[in-house]
SEKOLRO-359081 format. One record per residue: residue in three letters; z, y, x of N, C-alpha, C, O, CB in turn. Coordinates in Angstrom, 2 decimals, decimal comma, always signed. Atoms other than C-alpha are relative to their C-alpha. Glycine has a CB too. Example, Ala and Ser with C-alpha at 12.3 -4.5 7.8 and 13.67 -1.06 7.14 Angstrom:
+------+---------+---------+---------+---------+---------+---------+---------+---------+---------+---------+---------+---------+---------+---------+---------+
: resn :    n.pz :    n.py :    n.px :   ca.pz :   ca.py :   ca.px :    c.pz :    c.py :    c.px :    o.pz :    o.py :    o.px :   cb.pz :   cb.py :   cb.px :
+------+---------+---------+---------+---------+---------+---------+---------+---------+---------+---------+---------+---------+---------+---------+---------+
:  ALA :   +0,00 :   -1,19 :   +0,89 :   +7,80 :   -4,50 :  +12,30 :   +0,00 :   +1,20 :   +0,90 :   +0,66 :   +1,18 :   +1,94 :   +1,25 :   +0,03 :   -0,99 :
:  SER :   -0,06 :   -1,19 :   -0,82 :   +7,14 :   -1,06 :  +13,67 :   +0,73 :   +1,09 :   -0,77 :   +0,90 :   +2,20 :   -0,26 :   -1,42 :   +0,46 :   +0,41 :
+------+---------+---------+---------+---------+---------+---------+---------+---------+---------+---------+---------+---------+---------+---------+---------+
***
This chain:
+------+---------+---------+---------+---------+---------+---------+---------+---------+---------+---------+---------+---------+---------+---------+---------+
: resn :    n.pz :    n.py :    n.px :   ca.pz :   ca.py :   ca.px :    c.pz :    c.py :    c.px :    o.pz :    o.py :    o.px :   cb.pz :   cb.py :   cb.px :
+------+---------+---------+---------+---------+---------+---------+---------+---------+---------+---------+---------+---------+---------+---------+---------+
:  UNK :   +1,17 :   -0,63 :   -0,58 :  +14,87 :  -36,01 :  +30,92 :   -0,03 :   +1,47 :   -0,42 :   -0,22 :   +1,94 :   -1,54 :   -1,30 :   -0,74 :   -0,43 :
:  UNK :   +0,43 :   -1,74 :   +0,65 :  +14,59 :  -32,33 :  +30,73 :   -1,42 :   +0,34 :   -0,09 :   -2,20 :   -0,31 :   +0,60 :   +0,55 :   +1,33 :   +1,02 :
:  UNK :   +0,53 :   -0,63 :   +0,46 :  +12,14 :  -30,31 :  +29,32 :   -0,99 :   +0,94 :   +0,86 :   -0,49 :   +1,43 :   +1,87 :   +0,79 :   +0,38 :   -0,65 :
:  UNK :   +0,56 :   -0,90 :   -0,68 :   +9,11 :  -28,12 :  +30,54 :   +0,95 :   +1,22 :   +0,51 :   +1,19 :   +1,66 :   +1,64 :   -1,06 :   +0,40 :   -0,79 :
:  UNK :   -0,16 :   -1,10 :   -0,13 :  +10,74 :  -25,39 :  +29,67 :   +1,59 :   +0,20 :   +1,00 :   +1,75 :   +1,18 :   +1,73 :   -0,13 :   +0,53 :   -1,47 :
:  UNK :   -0,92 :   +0,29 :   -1,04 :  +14,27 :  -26,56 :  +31,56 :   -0,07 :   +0,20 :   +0,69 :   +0,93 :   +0,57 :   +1,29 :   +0,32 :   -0,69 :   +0,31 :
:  UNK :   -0,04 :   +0,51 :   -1,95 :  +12,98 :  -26,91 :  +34,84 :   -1,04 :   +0,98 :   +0,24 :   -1,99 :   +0,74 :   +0,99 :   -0,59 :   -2,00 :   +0,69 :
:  UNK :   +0,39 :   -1,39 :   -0,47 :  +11,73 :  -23,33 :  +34,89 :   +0,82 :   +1,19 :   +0,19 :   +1,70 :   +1,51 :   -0,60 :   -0,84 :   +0,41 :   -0,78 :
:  UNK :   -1,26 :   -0,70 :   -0,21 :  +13,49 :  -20,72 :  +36,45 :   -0,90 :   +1,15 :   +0,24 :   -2,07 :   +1,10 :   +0,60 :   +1,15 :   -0,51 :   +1,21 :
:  UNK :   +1,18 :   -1,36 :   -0,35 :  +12,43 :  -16,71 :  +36,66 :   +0,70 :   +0,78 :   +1,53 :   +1,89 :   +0,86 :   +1,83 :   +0,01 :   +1,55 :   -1,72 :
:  UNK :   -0,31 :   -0,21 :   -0,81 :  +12,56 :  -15,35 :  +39,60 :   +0,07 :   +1,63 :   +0,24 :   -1,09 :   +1,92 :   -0,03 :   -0,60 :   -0,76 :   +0,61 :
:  UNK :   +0,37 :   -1,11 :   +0,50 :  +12,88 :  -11,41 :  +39,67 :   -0,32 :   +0,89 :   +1,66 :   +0,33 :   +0,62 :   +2,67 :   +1,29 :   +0,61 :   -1,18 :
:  UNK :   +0,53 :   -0,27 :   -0,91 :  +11,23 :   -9,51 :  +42,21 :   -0,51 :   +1,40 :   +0,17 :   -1,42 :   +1,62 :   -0,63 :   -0,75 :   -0,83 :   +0,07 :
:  UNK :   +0,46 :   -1,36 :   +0,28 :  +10,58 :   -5,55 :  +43,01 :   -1,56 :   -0,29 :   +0,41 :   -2,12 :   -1,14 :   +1,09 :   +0,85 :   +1,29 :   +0,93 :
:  UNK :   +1,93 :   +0,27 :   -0,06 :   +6,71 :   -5,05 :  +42,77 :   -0,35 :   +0,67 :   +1,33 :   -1,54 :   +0,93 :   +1,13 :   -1,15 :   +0,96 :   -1,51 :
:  UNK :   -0,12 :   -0,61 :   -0,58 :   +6,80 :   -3,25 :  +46,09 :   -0,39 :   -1,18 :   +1,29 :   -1,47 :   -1,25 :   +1,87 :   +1,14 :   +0,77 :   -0,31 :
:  UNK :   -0,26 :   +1,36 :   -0,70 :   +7,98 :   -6,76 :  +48,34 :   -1,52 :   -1,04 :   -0,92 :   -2,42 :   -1,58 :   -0,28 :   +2,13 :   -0,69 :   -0,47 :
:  UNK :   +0,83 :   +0,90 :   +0,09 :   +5,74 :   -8,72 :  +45,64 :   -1,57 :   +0,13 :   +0,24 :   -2,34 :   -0,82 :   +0,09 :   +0,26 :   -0,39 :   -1,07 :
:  UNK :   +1,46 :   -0,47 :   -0,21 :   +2,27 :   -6,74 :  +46,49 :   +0,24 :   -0,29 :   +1,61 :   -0,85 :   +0,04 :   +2,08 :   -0,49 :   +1,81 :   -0,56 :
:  UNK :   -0,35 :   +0,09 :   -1,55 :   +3,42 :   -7,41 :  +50,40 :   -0,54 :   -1,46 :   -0,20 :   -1,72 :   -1,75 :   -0,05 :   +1,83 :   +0,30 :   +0,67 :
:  UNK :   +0,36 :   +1,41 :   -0,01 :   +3,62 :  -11,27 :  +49,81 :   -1,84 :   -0,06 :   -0,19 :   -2,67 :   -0,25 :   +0,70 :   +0,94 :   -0,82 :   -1,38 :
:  UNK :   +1,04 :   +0,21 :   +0,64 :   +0,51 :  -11,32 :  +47,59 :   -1,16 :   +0,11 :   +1,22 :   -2,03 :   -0,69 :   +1,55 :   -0,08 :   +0,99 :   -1,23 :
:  UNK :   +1,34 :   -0,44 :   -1,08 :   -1,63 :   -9,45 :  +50,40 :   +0,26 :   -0,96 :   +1,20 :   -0,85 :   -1,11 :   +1,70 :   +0,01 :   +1,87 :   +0,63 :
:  UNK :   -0,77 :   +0,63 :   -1,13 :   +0,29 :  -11,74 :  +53,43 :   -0,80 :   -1,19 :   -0,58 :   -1,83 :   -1,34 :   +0,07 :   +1,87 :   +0,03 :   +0,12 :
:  UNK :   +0,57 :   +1,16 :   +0,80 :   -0,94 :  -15,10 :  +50,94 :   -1,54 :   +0,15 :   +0,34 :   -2,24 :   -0,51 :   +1,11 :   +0,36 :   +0,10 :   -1,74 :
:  UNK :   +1,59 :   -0,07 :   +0,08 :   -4,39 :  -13,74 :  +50,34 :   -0,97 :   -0,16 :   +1,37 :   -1,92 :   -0,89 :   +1,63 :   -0,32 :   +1,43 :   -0,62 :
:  UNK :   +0,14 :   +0,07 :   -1,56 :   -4,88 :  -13,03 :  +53,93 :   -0,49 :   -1,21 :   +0,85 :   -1,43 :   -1,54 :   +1,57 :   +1,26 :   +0,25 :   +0,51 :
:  UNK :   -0,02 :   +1,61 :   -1,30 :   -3,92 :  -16,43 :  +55,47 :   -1,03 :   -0,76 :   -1,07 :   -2,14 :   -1,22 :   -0,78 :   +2,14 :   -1,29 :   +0,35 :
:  UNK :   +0,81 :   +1,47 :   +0,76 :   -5,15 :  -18,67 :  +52,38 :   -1,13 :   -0,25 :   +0,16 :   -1,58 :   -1,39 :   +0,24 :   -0,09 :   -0,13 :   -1,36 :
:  UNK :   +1,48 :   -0,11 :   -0,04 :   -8,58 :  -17,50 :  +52,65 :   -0,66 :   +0,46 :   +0,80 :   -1,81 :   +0,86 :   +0,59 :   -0,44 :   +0,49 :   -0,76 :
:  UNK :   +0,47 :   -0,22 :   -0,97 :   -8,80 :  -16,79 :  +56,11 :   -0,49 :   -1,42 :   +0,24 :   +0,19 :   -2,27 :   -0,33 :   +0,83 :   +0,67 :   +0,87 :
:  UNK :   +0,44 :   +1,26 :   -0,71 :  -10,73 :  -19,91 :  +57,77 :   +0,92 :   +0,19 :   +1,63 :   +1,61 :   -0,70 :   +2,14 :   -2,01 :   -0,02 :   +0,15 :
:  UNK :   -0,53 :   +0,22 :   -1,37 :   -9,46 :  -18,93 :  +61,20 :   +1,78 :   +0,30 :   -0,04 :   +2,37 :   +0,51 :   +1,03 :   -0,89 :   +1,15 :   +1,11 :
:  UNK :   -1,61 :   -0,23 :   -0,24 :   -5,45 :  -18,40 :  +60,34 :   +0,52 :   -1,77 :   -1,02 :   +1,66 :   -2,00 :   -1,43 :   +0,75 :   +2,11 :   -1,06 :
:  UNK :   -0,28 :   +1,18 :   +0,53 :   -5,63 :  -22,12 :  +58,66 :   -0,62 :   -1,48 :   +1,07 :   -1,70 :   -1,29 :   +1,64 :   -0,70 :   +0,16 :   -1,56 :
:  UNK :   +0,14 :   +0,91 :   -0,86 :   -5,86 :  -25,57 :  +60,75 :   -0,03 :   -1,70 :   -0,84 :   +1,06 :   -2,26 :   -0,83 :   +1,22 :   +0,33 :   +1,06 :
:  UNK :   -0,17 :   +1,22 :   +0,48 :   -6,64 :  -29,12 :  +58,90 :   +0,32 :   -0,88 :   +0,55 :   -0,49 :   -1,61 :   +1,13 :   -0,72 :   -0,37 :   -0,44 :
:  UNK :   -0,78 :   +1,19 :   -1,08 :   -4,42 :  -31,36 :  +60,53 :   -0,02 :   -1,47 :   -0,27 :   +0,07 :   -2,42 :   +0,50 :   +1,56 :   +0,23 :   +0,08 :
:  UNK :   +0,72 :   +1,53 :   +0,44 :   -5,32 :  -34,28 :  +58,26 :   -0,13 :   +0,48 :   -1,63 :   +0,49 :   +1,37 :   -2,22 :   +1,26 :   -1,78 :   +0,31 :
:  UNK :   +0,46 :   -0,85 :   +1,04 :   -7,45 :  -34,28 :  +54,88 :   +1,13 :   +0,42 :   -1,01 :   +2,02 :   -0,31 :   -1,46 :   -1,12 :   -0,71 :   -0,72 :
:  UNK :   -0,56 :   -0,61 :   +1,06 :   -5,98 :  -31,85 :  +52,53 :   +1,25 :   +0,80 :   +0,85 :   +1,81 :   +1,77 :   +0,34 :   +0,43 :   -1,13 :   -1,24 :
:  UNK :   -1,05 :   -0,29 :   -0,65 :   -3,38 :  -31,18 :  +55,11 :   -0,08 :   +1,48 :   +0,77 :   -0,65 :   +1,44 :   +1,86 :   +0,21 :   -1,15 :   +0,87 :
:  UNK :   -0,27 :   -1,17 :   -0,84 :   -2,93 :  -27,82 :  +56,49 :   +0,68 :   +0,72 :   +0,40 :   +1,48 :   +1,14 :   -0,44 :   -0,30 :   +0,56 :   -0,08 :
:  UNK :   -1,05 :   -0,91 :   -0,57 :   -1,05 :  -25,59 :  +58,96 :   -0,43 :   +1,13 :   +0,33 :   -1,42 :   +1,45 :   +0,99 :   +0,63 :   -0,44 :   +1,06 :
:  UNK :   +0,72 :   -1,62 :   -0,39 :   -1,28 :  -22,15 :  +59,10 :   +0,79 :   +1,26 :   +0,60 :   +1,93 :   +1,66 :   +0,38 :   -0,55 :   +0,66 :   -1,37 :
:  UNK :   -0,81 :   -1,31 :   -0,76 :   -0,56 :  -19,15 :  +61,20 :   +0,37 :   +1,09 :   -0,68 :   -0,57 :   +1,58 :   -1,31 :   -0,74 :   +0,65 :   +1,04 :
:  UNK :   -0,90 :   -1,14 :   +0,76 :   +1,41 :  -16,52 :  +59,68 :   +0,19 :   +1,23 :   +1,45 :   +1,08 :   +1,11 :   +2,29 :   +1,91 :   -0,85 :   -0,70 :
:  UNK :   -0,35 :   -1,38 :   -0,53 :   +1,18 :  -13,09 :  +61,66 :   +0,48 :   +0,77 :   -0,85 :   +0,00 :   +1,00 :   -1,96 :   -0,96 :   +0,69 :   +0,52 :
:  UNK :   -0,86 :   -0,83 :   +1,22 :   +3,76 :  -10,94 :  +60,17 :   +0,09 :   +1,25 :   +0,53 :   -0,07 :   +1,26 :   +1,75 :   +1,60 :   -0,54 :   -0,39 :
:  UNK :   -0,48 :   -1,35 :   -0,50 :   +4,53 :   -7,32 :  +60,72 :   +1,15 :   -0,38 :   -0,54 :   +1,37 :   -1,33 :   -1,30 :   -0,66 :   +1,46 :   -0,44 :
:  UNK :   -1,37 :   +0,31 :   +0,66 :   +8,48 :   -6,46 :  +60,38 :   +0,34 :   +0,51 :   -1,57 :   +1,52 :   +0,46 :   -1,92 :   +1,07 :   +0,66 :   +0,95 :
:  UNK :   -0,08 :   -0,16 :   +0,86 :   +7,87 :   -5,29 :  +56,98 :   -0,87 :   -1,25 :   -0,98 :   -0,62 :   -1,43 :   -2,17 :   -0,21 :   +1,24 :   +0,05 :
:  UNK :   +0,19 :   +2,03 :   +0,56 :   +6,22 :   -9,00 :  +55,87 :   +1,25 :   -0,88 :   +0,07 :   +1,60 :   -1,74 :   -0,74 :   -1,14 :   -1,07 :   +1,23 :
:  UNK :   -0,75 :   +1,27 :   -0,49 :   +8,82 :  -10,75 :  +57,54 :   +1,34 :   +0,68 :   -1,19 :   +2,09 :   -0,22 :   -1,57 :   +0,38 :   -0,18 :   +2,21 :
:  UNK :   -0,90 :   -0,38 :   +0,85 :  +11,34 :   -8,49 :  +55,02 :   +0,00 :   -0,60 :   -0,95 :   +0,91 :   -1,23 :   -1,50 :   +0,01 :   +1,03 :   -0,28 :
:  UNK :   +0,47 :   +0,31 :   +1,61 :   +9,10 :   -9,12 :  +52,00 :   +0,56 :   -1,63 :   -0,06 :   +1,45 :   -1,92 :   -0,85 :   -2,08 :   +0,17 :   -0,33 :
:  UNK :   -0,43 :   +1,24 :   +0,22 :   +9,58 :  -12,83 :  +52,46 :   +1,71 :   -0,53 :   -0,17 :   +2,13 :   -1,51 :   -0,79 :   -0,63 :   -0,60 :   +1,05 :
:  UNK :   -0,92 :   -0,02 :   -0,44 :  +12,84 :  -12,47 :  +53,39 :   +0,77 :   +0,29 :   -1,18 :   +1,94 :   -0,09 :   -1,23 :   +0,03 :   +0,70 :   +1,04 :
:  UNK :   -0,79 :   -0,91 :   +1,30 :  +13,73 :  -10,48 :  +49,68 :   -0,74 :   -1,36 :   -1,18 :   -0,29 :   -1,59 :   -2,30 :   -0,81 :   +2,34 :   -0,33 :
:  UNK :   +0,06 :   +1,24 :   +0,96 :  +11,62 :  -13,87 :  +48,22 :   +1,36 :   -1,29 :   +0,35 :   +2,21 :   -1,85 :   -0,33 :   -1,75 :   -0,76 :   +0,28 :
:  UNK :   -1,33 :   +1,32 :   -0,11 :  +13,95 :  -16,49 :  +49,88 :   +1,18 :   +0,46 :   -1,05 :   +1,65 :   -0,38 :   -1,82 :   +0,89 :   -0,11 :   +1,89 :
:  UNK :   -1,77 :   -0,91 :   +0,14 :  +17,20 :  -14,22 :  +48,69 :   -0,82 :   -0,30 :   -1,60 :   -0,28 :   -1,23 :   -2,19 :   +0,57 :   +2,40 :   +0,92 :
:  UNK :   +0,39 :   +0,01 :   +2,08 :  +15,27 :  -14,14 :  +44,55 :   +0,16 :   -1,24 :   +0,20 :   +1,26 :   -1,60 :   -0,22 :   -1,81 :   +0,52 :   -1,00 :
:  UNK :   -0,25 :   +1,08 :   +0,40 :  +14,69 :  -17,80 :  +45,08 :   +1,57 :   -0,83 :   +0,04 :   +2,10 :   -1,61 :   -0,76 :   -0,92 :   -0,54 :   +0,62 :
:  UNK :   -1,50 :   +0,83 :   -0,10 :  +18,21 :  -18,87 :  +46,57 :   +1,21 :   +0,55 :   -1,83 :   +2,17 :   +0,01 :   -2,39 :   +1,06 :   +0,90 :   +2,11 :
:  UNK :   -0,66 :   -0,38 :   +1,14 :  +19,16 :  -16,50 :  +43,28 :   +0,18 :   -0,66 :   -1,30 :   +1,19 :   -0,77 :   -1,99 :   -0,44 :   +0,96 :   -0,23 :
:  UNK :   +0,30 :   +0,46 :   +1,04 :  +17,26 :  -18,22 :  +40,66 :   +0,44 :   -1,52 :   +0,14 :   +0,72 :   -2,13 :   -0,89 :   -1,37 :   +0,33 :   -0,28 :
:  UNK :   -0,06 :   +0,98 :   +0,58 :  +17,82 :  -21,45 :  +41,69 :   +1,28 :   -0,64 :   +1,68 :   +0,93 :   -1,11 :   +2,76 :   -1,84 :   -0,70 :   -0,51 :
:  UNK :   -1,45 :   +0,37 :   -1,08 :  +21,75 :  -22,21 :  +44,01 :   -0,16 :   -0,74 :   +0,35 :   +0,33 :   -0,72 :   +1,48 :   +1,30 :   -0,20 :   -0,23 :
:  UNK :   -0,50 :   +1,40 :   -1,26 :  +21,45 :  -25,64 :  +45,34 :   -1,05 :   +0,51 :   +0,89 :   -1,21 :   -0,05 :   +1,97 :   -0,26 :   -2,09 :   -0,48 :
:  UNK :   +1,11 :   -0,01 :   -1,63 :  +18,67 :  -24,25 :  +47,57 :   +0,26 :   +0,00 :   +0,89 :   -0,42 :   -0,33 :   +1,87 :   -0,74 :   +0,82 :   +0,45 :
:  UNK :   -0,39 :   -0,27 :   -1,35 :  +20,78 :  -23,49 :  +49,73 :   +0,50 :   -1,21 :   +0,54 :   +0,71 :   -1,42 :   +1,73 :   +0,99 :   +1,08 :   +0,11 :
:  UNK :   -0,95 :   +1,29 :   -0,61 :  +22,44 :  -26,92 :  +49,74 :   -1,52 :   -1,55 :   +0,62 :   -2,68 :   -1,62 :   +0,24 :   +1,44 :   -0,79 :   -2,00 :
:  UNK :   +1,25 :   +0,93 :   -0,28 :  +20,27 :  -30,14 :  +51,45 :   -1,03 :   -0,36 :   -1,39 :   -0,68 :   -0,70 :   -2,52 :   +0,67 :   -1,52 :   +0,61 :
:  UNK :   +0,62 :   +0,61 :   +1,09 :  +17,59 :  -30,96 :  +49,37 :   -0,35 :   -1,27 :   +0,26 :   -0,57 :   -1,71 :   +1,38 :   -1,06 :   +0,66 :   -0,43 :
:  UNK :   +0,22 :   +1,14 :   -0,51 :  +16,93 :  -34,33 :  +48,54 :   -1,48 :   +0,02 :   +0,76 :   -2,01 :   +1,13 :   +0,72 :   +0,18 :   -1,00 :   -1,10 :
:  UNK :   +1,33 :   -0,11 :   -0,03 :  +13,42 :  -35,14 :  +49,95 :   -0,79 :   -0,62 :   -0,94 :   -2,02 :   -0,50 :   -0,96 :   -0,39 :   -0,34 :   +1,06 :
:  UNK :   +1,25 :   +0,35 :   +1,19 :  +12,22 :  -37,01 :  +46,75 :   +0,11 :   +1,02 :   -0,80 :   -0,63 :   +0,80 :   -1,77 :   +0,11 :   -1,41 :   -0,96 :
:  UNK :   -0,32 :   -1,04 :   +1,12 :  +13,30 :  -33,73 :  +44,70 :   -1,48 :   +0,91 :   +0,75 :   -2,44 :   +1,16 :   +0,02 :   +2,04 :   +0,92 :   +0,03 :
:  UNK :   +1,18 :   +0,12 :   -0,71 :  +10,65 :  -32,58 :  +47,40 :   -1,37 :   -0,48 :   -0,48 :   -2,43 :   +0,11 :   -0,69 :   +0,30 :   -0,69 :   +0,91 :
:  UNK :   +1,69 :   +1,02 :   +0,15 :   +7,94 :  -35,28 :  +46,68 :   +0,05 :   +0,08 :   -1,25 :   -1,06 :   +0,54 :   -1,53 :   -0,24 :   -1,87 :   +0,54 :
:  UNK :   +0,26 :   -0,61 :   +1,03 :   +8,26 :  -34,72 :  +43,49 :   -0,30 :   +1,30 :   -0,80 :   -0,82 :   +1,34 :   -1,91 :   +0,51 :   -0,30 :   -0,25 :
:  UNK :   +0,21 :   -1,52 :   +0,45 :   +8,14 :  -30,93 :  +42,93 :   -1,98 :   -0,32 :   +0,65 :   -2,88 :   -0,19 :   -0,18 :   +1,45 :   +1,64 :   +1,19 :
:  UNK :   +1,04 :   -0,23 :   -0,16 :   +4,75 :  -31,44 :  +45,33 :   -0,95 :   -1,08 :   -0,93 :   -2,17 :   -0,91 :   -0,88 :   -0,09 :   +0,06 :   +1,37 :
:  UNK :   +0,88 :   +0,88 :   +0,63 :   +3,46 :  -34,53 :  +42,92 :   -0,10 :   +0,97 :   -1,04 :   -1,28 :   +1,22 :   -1,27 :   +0,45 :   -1,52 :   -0,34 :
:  UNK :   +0,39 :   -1,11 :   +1,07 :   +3,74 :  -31,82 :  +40,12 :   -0,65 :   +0,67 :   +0,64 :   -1,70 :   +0,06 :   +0,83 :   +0,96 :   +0,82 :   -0,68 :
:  UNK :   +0,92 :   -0,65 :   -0,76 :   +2,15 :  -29,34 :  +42,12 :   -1,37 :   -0,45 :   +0,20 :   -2,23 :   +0,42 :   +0,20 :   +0,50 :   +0,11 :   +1,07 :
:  UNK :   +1,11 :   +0,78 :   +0,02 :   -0,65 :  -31,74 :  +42,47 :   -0,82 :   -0,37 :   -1,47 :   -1,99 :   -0,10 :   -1,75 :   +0,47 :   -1,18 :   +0,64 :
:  UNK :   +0,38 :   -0,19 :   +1,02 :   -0,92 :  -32,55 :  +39,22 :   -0,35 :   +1,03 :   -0,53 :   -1,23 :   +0,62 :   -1,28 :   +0,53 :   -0,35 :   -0,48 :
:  UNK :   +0,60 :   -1,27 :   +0,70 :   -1,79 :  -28,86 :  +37,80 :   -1,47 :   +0,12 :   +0,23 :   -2,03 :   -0,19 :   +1,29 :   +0,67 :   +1,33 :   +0,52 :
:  UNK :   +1,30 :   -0,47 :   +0,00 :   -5,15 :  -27,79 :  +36,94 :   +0,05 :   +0,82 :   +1,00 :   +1,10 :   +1,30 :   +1,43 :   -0,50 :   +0,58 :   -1,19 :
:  UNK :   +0,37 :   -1,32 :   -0,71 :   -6,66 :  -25,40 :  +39,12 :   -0,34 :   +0,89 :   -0,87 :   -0,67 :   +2,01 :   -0,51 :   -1,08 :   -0,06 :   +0,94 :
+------+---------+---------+---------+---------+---------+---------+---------+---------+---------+---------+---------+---------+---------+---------+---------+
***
């Protein structure tokens, strides 16, 4: 079994792309009208991007495929259901 601290990876990111995301996040999360409850807890949401959003995300995929290589390869889907059962589990 590994370790908290194992199964953390850093991801490195110019602050430039990460103030892009941040404002792109803030935007949708806490818009009511760019989010859709498709069943409880469940939601889909619209993403309007300008072509300098669609970069920023674009320079997160490329950090994450960095920090962590099999991304690129299939993931299982319980490696999936499990990353979101952690996810669930965290405090707010």
């Amino acid at each position: 079994m590994r370790t908290e601290l194992e199964n953390e990876e850093r991801i490195r990111l110019r602050k430039e792309p990460s103030l892009v995301i941040w404002e792109i996040l803030m935007r949708t999360l806490w818009n009511q009208e760019a989010r859709n409850e498709v069943s409880p807890g469940n939601y889909e949401f619209v993403f309007r991007l300008d072509e300098a959003e669609r970069k920023a995300l674009h320079y997160l995929a490329g950090a994450i495929q960095r920090a962590v290589p099999d991304a690129l390869a299939p993931v299982d889907p319980e490696l999936i259901a499990e990353g979101k059962r952690w996810l669930l589990s965290r405090t707010k």
